[in-house]
C-alpha positions in Angstrom: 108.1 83.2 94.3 109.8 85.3 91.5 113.9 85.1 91.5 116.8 86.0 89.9 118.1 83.9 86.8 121.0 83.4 88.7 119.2 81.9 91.4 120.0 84.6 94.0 116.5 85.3 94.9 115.2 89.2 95.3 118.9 90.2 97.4 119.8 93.0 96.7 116.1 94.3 95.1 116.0 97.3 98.0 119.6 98.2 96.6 118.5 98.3 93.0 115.2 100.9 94.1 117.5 102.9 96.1 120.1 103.5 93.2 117.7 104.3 90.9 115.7 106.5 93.2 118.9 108.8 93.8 120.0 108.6 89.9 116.3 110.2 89.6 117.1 112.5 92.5 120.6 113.7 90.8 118.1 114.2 87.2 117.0 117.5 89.2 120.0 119.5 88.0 120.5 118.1 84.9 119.3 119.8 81.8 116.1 119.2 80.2 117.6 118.6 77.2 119.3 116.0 78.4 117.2 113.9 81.0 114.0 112.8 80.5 113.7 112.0 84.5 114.3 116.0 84.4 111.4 116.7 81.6 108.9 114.5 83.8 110.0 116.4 87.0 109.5 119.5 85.4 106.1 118.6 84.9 105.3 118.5 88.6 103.1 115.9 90.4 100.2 116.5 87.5 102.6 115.0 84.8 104.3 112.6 86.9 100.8 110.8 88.3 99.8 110.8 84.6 103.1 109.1 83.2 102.4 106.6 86.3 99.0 105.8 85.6 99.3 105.2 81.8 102.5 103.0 82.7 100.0 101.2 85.0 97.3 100.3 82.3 100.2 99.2 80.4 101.4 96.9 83.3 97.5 95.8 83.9 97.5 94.6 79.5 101.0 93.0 79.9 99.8 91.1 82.9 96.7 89.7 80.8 98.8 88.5 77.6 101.3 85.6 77.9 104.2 87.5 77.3 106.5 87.5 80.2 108.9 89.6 78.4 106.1 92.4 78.2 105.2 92.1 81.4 108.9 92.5 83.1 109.1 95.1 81.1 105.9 97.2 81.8 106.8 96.7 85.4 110.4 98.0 85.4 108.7 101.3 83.9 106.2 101.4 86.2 108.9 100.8 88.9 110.6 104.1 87.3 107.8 106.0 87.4 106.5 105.5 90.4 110.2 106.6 91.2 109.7 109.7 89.5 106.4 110.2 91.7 107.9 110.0 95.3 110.6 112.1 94.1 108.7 115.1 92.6 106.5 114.6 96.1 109.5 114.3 98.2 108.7 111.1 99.8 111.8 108.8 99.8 111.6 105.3 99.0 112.5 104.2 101.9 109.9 105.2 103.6 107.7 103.3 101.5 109.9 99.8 101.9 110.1 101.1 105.6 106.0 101.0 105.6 105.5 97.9 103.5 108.0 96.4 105.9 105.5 97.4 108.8 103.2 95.4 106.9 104.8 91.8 106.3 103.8 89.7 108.4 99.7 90.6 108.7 97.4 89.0 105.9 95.7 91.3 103.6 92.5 91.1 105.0 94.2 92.1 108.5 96.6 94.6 107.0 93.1 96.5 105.1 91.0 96.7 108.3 93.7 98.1 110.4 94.0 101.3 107.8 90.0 101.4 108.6 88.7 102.3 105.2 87.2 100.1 102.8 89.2 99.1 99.3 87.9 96.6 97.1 
């Protein structure tokens, strides 16, 4: 199991996602000029799910090299974007901890057949 440098495990992780998610939220009024978070939003979902995807081949090459750096690195942007995604779709992210949450607990193979479609 991944944790913190300082030993302290993933505390605090649900914090982290939830101050970044409302920094993203508060990028709505800034200027374009200014925020990037406000360029991407701008863009709607189109640009958003575009931004996330490429940031998610990038994760997907990080993962296959040996370079932890990299890969910590690809996944705090994806992290971001994905952000950016629920925000510009107006789905908080706490309803997505609150659903993965519904999930701990099942194995994957239980979790996938109660959704009752097929996912390889």
């Amino acid at each position: 199991m991944a944790t913190q440098a300082d030993g302290g495990g993933l505390a605090g992780t649900d914090a982290v996602l939830a101050r970044l998610a409302e920094t993203i939220r508060a990028r709505r009024s800034a200027t374009a000029d200014a925020s990037y978070t406000r360029q991407l939003l701008d863009g709607g979902v189109p640009r958003c799910a575009k931004k996330f995807g490429e940031e998610a081949v990038e994760v997907v090459i990080a993962g296959l090299r040996e370079d932890d750096a990299a890969l910590k690195g690809e996944a705090a942007d994806l992290l971001y974007h994905l952000l950016v995604l629920l925000e510009v779709r107006d789905v908080a992210i706490e309803d997505v901890l609150a659903t993965l949450e519904k999930r701990m607990g099942l194995s994957g193979l239980d979790e996938k057949a109660s959704r009752g479609r097929k996912e390889s």
